[in-house]
C-alpha positions in Angstrom: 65.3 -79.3 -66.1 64.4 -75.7 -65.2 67.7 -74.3 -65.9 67.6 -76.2 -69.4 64.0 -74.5 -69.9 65.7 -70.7 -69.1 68.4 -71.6 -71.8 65.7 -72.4 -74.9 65.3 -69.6 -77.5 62.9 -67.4 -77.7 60.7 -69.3 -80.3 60.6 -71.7 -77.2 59.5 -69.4 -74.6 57.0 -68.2 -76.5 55.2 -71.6 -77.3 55.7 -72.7 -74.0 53.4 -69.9 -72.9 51.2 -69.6 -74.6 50.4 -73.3 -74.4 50.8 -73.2 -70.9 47.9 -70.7 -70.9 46.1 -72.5 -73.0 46.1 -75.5 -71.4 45.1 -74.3 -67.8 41.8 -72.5 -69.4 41.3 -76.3 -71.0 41.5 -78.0 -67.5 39.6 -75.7 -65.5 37.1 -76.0 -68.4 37.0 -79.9 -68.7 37.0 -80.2 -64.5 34.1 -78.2 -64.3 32.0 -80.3 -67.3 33.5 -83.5 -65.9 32.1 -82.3 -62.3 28.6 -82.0 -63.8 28.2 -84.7 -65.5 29.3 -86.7 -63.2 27.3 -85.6 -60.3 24.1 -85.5 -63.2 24.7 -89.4 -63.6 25.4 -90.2 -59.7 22.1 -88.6 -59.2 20.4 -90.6 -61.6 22.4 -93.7 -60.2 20.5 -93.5 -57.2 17.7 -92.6 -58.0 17.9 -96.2 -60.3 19.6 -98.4 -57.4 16.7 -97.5 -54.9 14.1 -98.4 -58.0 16.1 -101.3 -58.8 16.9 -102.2 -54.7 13.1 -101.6 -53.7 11.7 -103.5 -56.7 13.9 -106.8 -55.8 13.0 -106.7 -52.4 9.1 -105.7 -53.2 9.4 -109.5 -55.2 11.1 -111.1 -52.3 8.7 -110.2 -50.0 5.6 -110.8 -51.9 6.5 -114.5 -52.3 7.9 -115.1 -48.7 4.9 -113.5 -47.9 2.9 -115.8 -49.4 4.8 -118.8 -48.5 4.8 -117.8 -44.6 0.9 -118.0 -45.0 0.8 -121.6 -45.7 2.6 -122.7 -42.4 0.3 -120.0 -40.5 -2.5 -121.2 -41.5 -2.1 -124.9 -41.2 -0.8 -124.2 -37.5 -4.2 -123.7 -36.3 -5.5 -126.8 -38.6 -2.9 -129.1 -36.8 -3.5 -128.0 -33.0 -6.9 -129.0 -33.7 -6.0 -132.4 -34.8 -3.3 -133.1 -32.3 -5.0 -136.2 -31.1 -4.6 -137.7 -33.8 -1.0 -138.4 -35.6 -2.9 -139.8 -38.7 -4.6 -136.4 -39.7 -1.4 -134.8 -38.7 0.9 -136.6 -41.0 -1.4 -136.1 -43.9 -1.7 -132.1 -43.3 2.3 -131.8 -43.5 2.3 -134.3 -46.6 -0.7 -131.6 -48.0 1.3 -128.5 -47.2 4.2 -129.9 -49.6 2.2 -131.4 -52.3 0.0 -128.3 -52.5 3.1 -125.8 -52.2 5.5 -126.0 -55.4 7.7 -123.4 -53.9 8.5 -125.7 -50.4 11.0 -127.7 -50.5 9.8 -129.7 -47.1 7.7 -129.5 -44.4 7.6 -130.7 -40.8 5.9 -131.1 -37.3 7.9 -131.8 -34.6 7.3 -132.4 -31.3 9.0 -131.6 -27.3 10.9 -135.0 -26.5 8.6 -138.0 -25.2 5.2 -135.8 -25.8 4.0 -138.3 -27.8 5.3 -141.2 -26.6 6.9 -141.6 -23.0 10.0 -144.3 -24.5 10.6 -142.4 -27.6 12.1 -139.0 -26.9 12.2 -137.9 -31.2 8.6 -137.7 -32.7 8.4 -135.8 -36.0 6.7 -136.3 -39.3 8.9 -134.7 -42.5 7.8 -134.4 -46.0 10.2 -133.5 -48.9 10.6 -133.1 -52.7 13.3 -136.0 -53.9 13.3 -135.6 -57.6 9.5 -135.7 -58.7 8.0 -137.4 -55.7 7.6 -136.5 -52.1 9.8 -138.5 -49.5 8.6 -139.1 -46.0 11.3 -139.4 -42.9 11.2 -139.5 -39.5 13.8 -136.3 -38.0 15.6 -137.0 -34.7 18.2 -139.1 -33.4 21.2 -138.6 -31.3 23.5 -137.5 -34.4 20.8 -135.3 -35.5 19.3 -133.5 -32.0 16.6 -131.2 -33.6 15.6 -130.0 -29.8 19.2 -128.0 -29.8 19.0 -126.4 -33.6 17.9 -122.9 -33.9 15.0 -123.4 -36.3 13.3 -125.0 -33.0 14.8 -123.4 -30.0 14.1 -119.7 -30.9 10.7 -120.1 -31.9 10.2 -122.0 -28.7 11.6 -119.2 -26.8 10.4 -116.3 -28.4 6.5 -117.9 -29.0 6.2 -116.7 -32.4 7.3 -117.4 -35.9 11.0 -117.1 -37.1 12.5 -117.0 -40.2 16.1 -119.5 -39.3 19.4 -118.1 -40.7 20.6 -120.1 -43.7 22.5 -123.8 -43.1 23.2 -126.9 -44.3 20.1 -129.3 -43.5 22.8 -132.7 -42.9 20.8 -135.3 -41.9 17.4 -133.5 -43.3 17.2 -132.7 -47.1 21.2 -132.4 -47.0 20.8 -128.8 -49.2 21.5 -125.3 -48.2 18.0 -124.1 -46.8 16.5 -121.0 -44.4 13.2 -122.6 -42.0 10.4 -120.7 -41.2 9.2 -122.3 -38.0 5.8 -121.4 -36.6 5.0 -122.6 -32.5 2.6 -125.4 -32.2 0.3 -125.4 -29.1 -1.8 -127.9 -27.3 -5.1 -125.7 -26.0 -7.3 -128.5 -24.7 -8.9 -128.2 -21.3 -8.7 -124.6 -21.3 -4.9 -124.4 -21.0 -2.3 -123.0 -23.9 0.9 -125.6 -23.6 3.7 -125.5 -26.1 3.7 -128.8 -28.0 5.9 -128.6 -30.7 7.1 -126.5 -34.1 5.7 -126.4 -37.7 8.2 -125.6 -40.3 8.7 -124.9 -43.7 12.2 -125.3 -45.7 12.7 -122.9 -48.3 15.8 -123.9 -50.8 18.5 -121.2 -50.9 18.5 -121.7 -54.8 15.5 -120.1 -54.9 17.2 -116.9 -53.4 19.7 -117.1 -55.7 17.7 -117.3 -58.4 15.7 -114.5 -57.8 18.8 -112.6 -56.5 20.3 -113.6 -59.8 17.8 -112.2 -61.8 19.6 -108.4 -61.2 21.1 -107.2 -63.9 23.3 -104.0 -63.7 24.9 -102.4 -66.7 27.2 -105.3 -67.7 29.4 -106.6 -64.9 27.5 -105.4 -62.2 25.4 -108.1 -60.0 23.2 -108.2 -56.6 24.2 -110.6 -53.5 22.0 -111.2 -50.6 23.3 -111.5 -47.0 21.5 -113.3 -43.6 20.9 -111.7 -40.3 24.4 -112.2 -39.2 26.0 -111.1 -42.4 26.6 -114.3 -44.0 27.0 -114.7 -47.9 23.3 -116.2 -49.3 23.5 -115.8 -52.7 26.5 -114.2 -54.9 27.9 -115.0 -58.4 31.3 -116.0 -56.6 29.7 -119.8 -56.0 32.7 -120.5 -53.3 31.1 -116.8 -50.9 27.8 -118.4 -50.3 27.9 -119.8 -46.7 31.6 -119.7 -46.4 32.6 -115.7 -46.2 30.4 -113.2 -44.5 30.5 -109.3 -45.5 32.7 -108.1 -42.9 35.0 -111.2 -44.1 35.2 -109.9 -47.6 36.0 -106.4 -46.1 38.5 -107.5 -43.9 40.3 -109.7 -46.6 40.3 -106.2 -48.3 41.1 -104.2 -45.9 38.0 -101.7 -46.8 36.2 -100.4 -43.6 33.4 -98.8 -45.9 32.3 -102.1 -46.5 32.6 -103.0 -43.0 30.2 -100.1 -42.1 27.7 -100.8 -44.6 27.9 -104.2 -43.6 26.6 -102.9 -40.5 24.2 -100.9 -41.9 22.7 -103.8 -44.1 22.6 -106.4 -40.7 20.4 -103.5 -38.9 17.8 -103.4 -41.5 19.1 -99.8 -43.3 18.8 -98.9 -46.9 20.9 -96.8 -48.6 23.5 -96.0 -51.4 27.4 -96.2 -50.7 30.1 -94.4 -52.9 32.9 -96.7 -51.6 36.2 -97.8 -53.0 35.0 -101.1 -53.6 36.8 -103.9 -55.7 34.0 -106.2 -57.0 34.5 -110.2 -56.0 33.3 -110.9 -59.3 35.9 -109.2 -61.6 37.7 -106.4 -59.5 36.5 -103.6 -60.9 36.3 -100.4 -58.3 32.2 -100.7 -57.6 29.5 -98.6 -55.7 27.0 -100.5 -53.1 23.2 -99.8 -52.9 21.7 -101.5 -50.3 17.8 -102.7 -48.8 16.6 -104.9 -46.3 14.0 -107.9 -46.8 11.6 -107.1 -44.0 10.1 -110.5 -43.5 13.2 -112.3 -42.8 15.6 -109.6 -41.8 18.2 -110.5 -44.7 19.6 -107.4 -46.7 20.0 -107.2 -51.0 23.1 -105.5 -52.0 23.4 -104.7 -55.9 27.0 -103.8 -57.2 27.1 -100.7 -59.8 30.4 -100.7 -61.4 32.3 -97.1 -62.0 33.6 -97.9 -65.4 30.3 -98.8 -66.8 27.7 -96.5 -65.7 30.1 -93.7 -65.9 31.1 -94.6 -69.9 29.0 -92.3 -71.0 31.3 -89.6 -68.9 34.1 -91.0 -69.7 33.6 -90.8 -73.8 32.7 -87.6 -73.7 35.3 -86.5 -71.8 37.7 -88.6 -74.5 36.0 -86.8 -77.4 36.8 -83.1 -75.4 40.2 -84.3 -74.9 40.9 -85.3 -78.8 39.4 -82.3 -79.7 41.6 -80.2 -77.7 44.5 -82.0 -78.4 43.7 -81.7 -82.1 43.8 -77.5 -81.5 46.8 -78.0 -79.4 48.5 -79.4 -82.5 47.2 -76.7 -85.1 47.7 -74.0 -82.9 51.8 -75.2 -82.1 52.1 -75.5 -86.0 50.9 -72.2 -86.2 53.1 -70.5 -83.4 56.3 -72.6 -84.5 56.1 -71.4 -88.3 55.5 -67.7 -86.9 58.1 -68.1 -84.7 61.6 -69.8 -87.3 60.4 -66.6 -89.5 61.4 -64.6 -86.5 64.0 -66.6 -84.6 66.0 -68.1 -87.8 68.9 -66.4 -87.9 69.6 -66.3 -83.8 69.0 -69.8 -83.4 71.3 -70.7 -85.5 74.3 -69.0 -84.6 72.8 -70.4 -81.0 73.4 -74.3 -82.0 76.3 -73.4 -83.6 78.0 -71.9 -80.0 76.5 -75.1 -78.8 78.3 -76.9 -80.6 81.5 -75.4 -80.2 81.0 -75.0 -76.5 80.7 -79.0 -76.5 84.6 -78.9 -78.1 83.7 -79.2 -81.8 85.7 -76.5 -82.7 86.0 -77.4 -86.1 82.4 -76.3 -86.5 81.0 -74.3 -89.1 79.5 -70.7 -88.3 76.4 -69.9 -89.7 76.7 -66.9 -92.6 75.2 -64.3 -91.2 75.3 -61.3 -93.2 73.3 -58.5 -91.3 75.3 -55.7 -89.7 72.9 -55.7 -86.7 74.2 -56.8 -82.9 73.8 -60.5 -84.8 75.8 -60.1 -87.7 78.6 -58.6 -85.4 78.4 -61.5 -82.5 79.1 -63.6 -85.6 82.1 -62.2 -86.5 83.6 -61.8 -82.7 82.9 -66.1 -82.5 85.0 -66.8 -86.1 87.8 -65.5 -84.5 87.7 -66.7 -81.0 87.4 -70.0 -83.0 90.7 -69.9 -84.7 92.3 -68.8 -82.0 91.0 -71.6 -79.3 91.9 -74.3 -82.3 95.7 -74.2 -82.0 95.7 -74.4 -78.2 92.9 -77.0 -78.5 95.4 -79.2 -80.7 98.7 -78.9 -78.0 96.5 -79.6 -75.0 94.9 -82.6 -76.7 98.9 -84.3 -77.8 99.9 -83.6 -74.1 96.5 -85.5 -72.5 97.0 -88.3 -75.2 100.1 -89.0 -73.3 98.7 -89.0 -69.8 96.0 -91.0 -71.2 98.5 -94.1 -72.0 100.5 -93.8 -68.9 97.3 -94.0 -66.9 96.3 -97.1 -69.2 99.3 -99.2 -68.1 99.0 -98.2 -64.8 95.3 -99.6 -64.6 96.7 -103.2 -66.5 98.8 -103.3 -63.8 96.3 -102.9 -60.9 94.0 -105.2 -62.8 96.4 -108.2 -63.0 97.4 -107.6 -59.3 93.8 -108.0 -58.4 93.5 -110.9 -60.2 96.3 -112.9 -58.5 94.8 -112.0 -55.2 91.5 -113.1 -56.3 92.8 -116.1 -57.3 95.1 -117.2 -54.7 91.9 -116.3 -52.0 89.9 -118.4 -53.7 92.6 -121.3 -53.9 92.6 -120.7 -49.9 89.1 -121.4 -49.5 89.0 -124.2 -51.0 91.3 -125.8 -48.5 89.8 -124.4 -45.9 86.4 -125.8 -47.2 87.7 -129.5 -48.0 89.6 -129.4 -43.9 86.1 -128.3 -42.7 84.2 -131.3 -44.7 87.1 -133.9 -43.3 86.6 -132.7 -39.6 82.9 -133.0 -39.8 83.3 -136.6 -41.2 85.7 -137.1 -38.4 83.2 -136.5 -36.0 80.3 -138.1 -37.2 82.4 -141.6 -37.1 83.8 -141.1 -34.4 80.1 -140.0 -32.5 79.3 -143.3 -34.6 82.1 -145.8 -33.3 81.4 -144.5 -29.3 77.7 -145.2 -30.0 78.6 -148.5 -31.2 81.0 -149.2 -28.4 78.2 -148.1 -25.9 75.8 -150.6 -27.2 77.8 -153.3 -27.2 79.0 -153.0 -23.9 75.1 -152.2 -22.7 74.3 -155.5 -24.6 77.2 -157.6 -23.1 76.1 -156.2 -19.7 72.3 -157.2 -20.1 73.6 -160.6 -20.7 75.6 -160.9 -17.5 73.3 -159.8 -15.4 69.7 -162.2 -17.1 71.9 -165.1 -16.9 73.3 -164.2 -13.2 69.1 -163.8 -12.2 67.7 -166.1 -14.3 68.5 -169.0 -12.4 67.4 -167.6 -9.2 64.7 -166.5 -10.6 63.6 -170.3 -11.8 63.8 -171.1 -8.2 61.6 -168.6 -7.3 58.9 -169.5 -10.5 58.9 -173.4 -9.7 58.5 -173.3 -5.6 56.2 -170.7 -5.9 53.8 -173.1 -8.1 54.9 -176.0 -6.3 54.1 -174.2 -2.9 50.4 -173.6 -4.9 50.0 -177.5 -5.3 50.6 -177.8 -1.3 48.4 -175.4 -0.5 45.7 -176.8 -2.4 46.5 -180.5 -0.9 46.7 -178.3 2.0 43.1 -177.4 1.7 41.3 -180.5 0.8 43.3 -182.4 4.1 42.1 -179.9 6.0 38.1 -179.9 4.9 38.3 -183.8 5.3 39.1 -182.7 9.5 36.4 -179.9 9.4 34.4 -182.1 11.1 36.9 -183.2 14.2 37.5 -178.8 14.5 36.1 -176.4 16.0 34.6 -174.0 13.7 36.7 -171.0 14.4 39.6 -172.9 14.8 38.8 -174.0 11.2 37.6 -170.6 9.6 40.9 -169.3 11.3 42.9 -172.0 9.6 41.2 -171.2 6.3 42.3 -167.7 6.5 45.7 -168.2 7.2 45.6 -170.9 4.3 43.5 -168.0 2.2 46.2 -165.5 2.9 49.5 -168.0 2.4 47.9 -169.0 -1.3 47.2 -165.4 -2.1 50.8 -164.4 -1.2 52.3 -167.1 -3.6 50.1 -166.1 -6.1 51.3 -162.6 -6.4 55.2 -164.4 -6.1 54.2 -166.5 -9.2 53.0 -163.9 -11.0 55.9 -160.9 -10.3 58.3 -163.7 -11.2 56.6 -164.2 -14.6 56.9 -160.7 -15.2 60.5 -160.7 -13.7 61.2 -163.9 -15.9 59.7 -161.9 -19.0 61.6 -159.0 -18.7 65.0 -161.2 -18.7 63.3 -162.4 -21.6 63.6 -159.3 -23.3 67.3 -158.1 -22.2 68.5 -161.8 -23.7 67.1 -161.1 -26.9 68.2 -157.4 -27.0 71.7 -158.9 -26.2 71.2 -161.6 -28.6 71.0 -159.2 -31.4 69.1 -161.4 -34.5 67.1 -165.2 -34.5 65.7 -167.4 -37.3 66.6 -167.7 -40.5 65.6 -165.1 -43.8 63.3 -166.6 -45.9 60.7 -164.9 -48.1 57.7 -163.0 -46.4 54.2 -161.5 -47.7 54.4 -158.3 -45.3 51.0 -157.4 -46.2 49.6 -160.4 -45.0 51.9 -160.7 -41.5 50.6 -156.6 -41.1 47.4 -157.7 -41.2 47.3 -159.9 -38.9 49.6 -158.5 -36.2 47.1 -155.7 -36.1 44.3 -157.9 -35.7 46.2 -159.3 -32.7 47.2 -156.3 -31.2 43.6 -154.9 -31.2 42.4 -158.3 -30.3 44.6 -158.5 -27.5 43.9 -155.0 -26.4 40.2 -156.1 -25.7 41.5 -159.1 -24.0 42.5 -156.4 -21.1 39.9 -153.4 -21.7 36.6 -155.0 -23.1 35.2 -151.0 -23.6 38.2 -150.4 -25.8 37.2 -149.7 -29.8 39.3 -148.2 -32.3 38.9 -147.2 -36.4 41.4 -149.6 -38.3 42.3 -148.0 -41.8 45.0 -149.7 -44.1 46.3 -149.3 -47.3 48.2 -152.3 -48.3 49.9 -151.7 -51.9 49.2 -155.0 -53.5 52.4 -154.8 -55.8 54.6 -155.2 -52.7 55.8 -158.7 -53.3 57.5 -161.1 -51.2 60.2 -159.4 -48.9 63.1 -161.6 -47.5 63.3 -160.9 -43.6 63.1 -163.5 -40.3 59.5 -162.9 -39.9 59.4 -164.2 -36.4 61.6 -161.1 -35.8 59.6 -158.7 -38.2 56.7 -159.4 -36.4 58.0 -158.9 -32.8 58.4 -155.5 -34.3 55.0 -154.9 -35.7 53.4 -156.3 -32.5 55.2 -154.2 -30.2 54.4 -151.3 -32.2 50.8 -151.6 -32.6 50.5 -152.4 -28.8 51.7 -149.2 -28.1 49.2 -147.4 -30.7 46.5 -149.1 -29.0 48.0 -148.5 -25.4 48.1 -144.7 -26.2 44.8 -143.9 -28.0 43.3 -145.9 -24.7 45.0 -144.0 -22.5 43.8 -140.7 -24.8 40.1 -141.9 -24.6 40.2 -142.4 -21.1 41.3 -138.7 -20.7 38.6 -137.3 -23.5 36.0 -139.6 -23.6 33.2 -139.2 -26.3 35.4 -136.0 -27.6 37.4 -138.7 -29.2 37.6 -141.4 -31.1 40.7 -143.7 -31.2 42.4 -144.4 -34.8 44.8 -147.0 -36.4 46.4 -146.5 -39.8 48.6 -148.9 -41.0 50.1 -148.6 -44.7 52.8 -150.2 -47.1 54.7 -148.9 -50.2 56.9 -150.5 -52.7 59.9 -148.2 -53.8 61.3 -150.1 -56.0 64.6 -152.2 -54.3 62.9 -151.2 -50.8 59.7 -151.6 -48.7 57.6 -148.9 -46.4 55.8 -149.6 -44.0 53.9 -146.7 -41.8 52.3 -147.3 -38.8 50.2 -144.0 -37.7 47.8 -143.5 -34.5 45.9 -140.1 -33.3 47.0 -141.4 -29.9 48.6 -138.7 -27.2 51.4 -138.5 -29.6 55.0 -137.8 -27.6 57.4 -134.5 -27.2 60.5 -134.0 -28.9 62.4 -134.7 -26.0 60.6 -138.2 -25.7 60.8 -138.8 -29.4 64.6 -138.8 -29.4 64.7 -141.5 -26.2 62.6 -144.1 -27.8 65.0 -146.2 -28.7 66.8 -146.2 -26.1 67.1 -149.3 -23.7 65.1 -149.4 -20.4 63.6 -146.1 -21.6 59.5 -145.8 -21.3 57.0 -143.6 -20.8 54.5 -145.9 -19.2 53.7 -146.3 -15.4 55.9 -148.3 -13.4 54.9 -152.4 -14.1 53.4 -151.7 -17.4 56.6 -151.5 -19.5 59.6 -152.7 -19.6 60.9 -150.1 -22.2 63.0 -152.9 -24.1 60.3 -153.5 -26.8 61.1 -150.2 -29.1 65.2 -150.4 -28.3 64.8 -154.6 -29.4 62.4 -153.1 -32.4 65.3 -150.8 -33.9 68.2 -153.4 -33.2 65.7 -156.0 -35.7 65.3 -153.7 -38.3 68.6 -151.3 -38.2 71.6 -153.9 -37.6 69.8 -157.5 -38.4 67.9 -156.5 -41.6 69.7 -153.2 -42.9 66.6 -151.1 -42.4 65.8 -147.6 -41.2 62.9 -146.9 -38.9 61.9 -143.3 -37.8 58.8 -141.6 -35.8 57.8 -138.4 -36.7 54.8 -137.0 -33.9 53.3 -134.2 -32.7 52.5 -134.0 -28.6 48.5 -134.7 -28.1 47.7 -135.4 -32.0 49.2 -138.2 -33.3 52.1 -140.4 -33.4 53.6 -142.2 -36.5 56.9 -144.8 -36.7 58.1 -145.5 -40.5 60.0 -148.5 -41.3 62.1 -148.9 -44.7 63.6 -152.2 -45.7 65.5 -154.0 -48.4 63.7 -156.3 -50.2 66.4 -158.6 -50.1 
């Protein structure tokens, strides 16, 4: 670029600088006005932001001033009618009624002051549309003993202003509390007794908050003691973001420092680079506190707007100037061609022959100055550069087609090799796909084999025990029967005996039926758990006929919770279902389908029992059980927030004999039994998807028919 400046004409240098000079003395010029206005208008700024700041806060504080009285002057009122909860109640119902600006009052007392069996006592008066409501404050989901708006007036034996919250089991609306300490001074002695309160809606904030209006676009916010968002025009700030939230979501540490500034109770005028919440415009930040609560008004001035005036009159300098610019070019360029002419165009023409037109025309200079001569020096280097031109343009012409069929050459070679590469990977790609199929059935086929054999096995060895095992069951209750014959023989000889030779006899009688007990009862268990391999082995029972899965779900889970209570009587759990009622009628051997769903929701409830006994109140068990009709298939979810299972775990399920529960509480056959019903017998897919310590969640898909 600069060597292309160096080779303009002189008509060019010339313009160029004296523009250039120009144009220097313009900016220093407009820099310097542009500096004074602005720092004219960022004076006046603040001298309006601390008006505008100080007036807000003067309003603020005027009412809260006035609405702190009522609470402070009714304390005394009420310690002097403390004996008596009639007059009490009535001055809280007279504090709202009287007070248009209160949203509610109340009196609350220390637990069991009032009464020794009832540990909440509190009277609370509230508007609720045009009336005022009357409720009783304080149970164990609402402990008003542990909420700020009594404790730190308790401690600190004087009245507080509470920072804003959400008053759930109150009014149930964003309020701040202004809490004055009630105490009982009879018999000479000061004793804390309880806490007066007022709740002021934070609409009203925001209303009066929302009454500042600067330039256009610019608003005031108000932030609590801790910096949270009170009122703002951005309706989703207010109680969820905080000042240094916004900053740090901005990455702005001025705001972050006059966050500060504002929590400590400073006042003050910030030129930040702020981008508004409300519409992103870069924004400066006057700031004030409210003295009587501790909260802080911010008001947002944006740049574009109060510096329009500024900017326009910078615009009208600059289309002023650029209008001289124009004129004053016009002027040098005509001064300049008179001047220039004849030079700049034997230039172009030079140009052009330097570029290979050498058929150009020269320019007809007549002059006999250095001009006129350089002309006539060109016109012959011209004609003699032509015919040399012409021979070395025939001989390139030839290279030019020799290179040309060298390149087609190259270019269909490539192509061949392109194509037979790409031929080649598309071999490679279809041998790649076969192997993979390859293994997966073959993977497939030595599962299958595996199963099989594990199923034939299981068979062998529950018919090999199962008939010693009868043995076992049947002598074990017939040894029972003796040993109760046993017993009444012997109390028909108590009186022939000697008394410790029959209290001996009885324990060894005691000790013989306890022993055959626990025989009868392991062999049960043993006898179930052949049971369960037979089946497994068995592989499907009963006969398809149409089902209502809905129904059957339903009452599988009432069994399994049912029967969970049979065992634990403490155990509760939250049942949630969400049965689609255009399921239909699903052909499947029910007694089979609902082995399945039994087996499953035992093991919900065994795991969120387990879970509760491990968190107690922390956590509440939960059961949701759901169905879906996709069209030629059924869903069916069952989902529990029990102690959910690993990944490692997850994967074993459904394997046979494998369980995660102490030794003689499972058998681990239920879930492998559980797959072989839905997979091979009814064509289905089942899958668990769970998360270790949350929640754990099997999904069943069958064909409808």
């Amino acid at each position: 670029m600069k060597n292309s400046i160096y080779r303009k004409g002189l008509a060019f240098k010339l313009i160029i600088s004296i523009m250039i000079t120009l144009g220097i003395i313009f900016i220093l010029l407009f820099s310097y006005n542009l500096k004074i206005t602005r720092a004219i208008i960022v004076k006046n700024l603040e001298t309006n932001a601390e008006n505008l700041t100080g007036a807000t806060v003067a309003r603020i504080d005027k009412v809260l001033s006035s609405i702190q009285k009522i609470p402070d002057n009714f304390a005394p009122i009420v310690e002097l009618h403390l004996g008596s909860d009639m007059d009490m109640k009535a001055l809280v119902a007279l504090m709202v009624e009287n007070n248009k600006e209160i949203l509610g009052a109340c009196l609350a007392f220390e637990p069991y002051s009032r009464n020794p069996k009832e540990k909440y006592f509190s009277y609370y008066f509230y508007r609720k549309n045009d009336s005022i409501a009357f409720m009783k404050l304080g149970n164990d989901q609402y402990d008003y003993f542990t909420l700020d708006w009594y404790q730190i007036p308790r401690e600190m034996g004087k009245p507080v202003w509470s920072e804003p919250y959400f008053d759930e089991g109150g009014v149930n609306q964003l309020v701040s509390t202004y809490s004055v300490p009630i105490y009982d001074r009879r018999n000479g002695q000061k004793k804390f007794a309880g806490i007066l309160t007022i709740d002021l809606s934070l609409d009203w904030f925001q209303e009066k908050v929302g009454e500042i209006k600067v330039y256009e676009t610019g608003f005031g916010f108000l932030i609590s003691k801790n910096g949270v968002i009170v009122s703002h025009p951005v309706k989703e700030f207010i109680m969820n973001e905080t000042i240094f939230s916004i900053a740090d979501e901005r990455g702005s540490q001025e705001l972050r420092q006059i966050g500060r500034k504002m929590i400590r109770g400073e006042s003050g005028f910030g030129e930040i680079s702020y981008q508004n919440a409300r519409n992103g415009k870069p924004s400066w930040l006057a700031y004030a506190p409210v003295t009587l609560n501790g909260w802080s008004i911010g008001v947002v001035f944006p740049v574009d707007e109060f510096m329009a005036d500024a900017t326009h009159l910078s615009w009208v300098i600059g289309m002023l100037a650029s209008g001289g610019f124009v004129v004053l070019l016009i002027l040098l360029i005509t001064i300049a061609r008179s001047i220039t002419r004849p030079l700049r165009q034997l230039t172009l023409a030079s140009e052009k022959f330097a570029r290979g037109d050498f058929e150009v025309e020269l320019p007809a200079i007549r002059s006999k100055d250095e001009i006129g001569r350089l002309n006539t020096s060109f016109i012959s280097m011209q004609r003699q550069l032509a015919q040399t031109i012409r021979e070395l343009r025939e001989a390139s012409e030839q290279l030019l087609r020799s290179n040309e069929k060298l390149e087609e050459y190259n270019r269909t070679l490539e192509q061949k090799v392109d194509e037979r590469t790409l031929e080649l990977r598309q071999k490679h790609d279809e041998l790649d796909s076969a192997f993979q199929e390859l293994k997966a059935a073959q993977a497939q086929l030595v599962q299958s084999e595996k199963m099989a054999s594990l199923g034939q096995l299981m068979a062998g060895i529950a018919h090999e025990i199962k008939n010693p095992l009868n043995f076992v069951n049947n002598f074990s209750e017939l040894s029972s029967e003796l040993i109760l014959e046993m017993l009444e023989e012997l109390n028909k000889l108590s009186g022939s005996l000697e008394p410790k030779d029959m209290e001996y006899l009885s324990g060894i009688i005691g000790d013989l039926q306890g022993n055959v007990k626990k025989i009868n009862e392991h062999g049960k268990r043993a006898d179930s758990i052949i049971r369960g391999m037979l089946l497994h082995s068995r592989g499907k029972s009963g006969e398809r006929q149409p089902t209502d899965l809905n129904s059957m779900l339903a009452e599988y889970v009432n069994l399994g919770y049912h029967g969970m209570r049979a065992t634990d009587n403490t155990f509760n759990i939250k049942l949630e279902s969400d049965y689609d009622p255009d399921l239909g009628l699903v052909t499947v051997v029910p007694q089979d389908i609902s082995r399945v769903f039994l087996n499953m929701i035992n093991n919900a409830c065994y795991s969120t029992s387990q879970k509760k006994k491990e968190l107690l109140e922390s956590y509440f068990p939960a059961l949701k059980v759901s169905t879906k009709n996709l069209g030629d298939h059924v869903e069916i979810r069952i989902r529990d927030n029990g102690k959910g299972m690993p990944a490692a775990v997850a994967e074993k399920v459904f394997n046979p004999f494998f369980t995660t529960k102490p030794a003689g509480s499972g058998t681990g056959l239920g879930l492998s039994i559980s797959y072989d019903i839905i997979v091979q017998q009814h064509r289905g897919q089942i899958i668990v998807d769970s998360v270790e310590g949350e929640y754990a969640e099997f999904i069943i898909t069958l064909p409808k028919v």
